[in-house]
Steps between C-alpha positions, in 0.01 A plus 500: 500500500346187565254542233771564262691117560110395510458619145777361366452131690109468489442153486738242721776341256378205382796222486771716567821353552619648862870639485585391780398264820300578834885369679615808276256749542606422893862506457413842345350692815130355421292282725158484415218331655198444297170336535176546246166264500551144297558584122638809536850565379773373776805646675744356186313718229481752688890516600557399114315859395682668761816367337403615132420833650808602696867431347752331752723780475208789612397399852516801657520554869636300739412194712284286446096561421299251651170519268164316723196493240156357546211495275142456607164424267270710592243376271489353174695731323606658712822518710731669792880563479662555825877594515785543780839657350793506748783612451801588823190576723323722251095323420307604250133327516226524219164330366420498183218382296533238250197399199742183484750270668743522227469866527557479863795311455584744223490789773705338724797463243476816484509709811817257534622583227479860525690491848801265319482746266391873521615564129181370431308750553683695217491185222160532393322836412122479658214504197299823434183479687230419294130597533436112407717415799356752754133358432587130550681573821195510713368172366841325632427545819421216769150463564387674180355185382188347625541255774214207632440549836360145717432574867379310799405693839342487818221772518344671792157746520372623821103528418395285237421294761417571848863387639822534251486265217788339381542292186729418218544671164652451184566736177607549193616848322752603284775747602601857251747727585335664831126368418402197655166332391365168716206265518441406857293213604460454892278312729443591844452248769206437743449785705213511775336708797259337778178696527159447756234297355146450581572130612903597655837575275601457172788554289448674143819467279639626187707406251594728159620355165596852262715583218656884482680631185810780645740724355821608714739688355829447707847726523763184534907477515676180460406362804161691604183617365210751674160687372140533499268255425059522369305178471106455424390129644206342477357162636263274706505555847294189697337454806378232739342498824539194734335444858193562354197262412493454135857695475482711222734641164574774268697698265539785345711734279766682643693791331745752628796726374862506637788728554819311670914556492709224373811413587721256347880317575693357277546095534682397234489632100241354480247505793392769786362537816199757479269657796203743472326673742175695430149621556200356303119693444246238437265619239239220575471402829232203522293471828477145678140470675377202708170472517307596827867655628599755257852669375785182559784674279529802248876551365658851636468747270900559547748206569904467502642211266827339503676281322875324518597292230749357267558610090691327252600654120495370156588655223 
């Protein structure tokens, strides 16, 4: 029935004259609370559409409705209607999704309305389907359209080097439906090992500077998101050995494939908390030699890799 009064009003009233005040609409049985993002439409427009909806005389039920509405952006375009009716004790709670504030505000007048007056429901015949109709329905949805995706994280891997490495990342991807694509950039800080030298000890320690492109694609609900995750990364893993006389460098390429879980909370409309936790097979594993001592480091050929980080959306 809703769709019906939606058909009829699709676009909020632009300089409508209200019929009657928000002191009014009170004195009536209404009090509404309503509050929307800056430069969406405010509680007055919304209780003046409420008033060119419902007739003075048609209120029906009794006492009074106390109408609490909120709307949320949830990302560009995107926005979240959240409405408590109560009426003598009796609550009715919903969410609904909004490509616009003024439609928002539009819903909100309403669900009101349609409680002040159930004859409503019966004014306005709902439209024939139409196969136009049914095929642009999926692309209304929330999320259908591509988001950017910036992230900053702290990453972990257990045998790059010879103790766990941990460094910062940062990436960039872009967000479709369930498929999430990202560029990953991380650099992993000095890690080292003491081994027995000719001449006494000396440390040998790595550092890795890689890039990985990954695909997740993630199940999510307003608030959470989960799946599977593959990455291929590639990069320059470097060595030094100290303690020795000259001390001596190197580097190499490094290369591996990854399989992790990602998990992801919602922040704000606009930005996440994310973590993954994985396995990674290197596919080039360089050996680090010393001269006169032999083997100081070769990366596992399995490691575990984790990351906890921050993402924030634009669209």
């Amino acid at each position: 029935m809703l769709a019906a009064l939606l058909w009829r009003q699709v676009a909020w009233p632009a300089g409508c004259q209200a019929q009657v005040t928000a002191v009014q609409a009170e004195r009536s049985g209404l009090l509404l609370e309503f509050s929307a993002p800056a430069g969406c439409p405010g509680r007055a427009q919304v209780l003046d559409e409420i008033a060119s909806l419902v007739r003075a005389d048609r209120h029906g039920g009794s006492g009074r409705l106390l109408a609490q509405a909120s709307v949320e952006r949830r990302a560009a375009r995107h926005f979240e209607l959240h409405v408590v009716l109560t009426r003598e004790g009796a609550r009715d709670e919903r969410s609904v999704p909004a490509e616009s504030c003024a439609a928002a505000a539009h819903a909100v007048a309403l669900l009101v309305a349609l409680v002040l007056d159930p004859q409503l429901m019966s004014a306005a015949p709902s439209p024939p389907p139409t196969a136009a109709s049914v095929r642009a329905a999926p692309r209304e949805r929330p999320g259908a359209r591509p988001t950017l995706e910036l992230g900053a994280a702290l990453s972990l891997d257990s045998a790059v080097s010879p103790q766990v490495a941990v460094g910062p990342a940062l990436q960039a991807g872009v967000g479709w439906g369930r498929l999430h694509l990202a560029l990953r950039g991380r650099y992993l800080l000095p890690s080292s090992a003491r081994h027995d030298g000719p001449s006494g000890l000396f440390d040998a320690s790595f550092t890795l500077a890689d890039g990985s492109l990954s695909a997740c694609h993630l199940w999510a609900s307003q608030s959470l998101a989960l799946g599977p995750c593959l990455a291929v990364e590639a990069g320059r893993l470097a060595g030094r050995a100290t303690g020795l006389s000259p001390s001596t460098d190197g580097s190499a390429l490094w290369m591996a494939v990854a399989a992790a879980a990602q998990g992801r909370g919602r922040l704000a409309s606009w930005s996440w908390l994310f973590a993954e936790l994985g396995a990674e097979y290197g596919l080039r594993r360089p050996r680090f030699e010393v001269g006169g001592i032999g083997l100081a480091h070769q990366p596992a050929a399995l490691s575990l890799i984790a990351s906890f980080g921050a993402l924030f959306m634009l669209q």
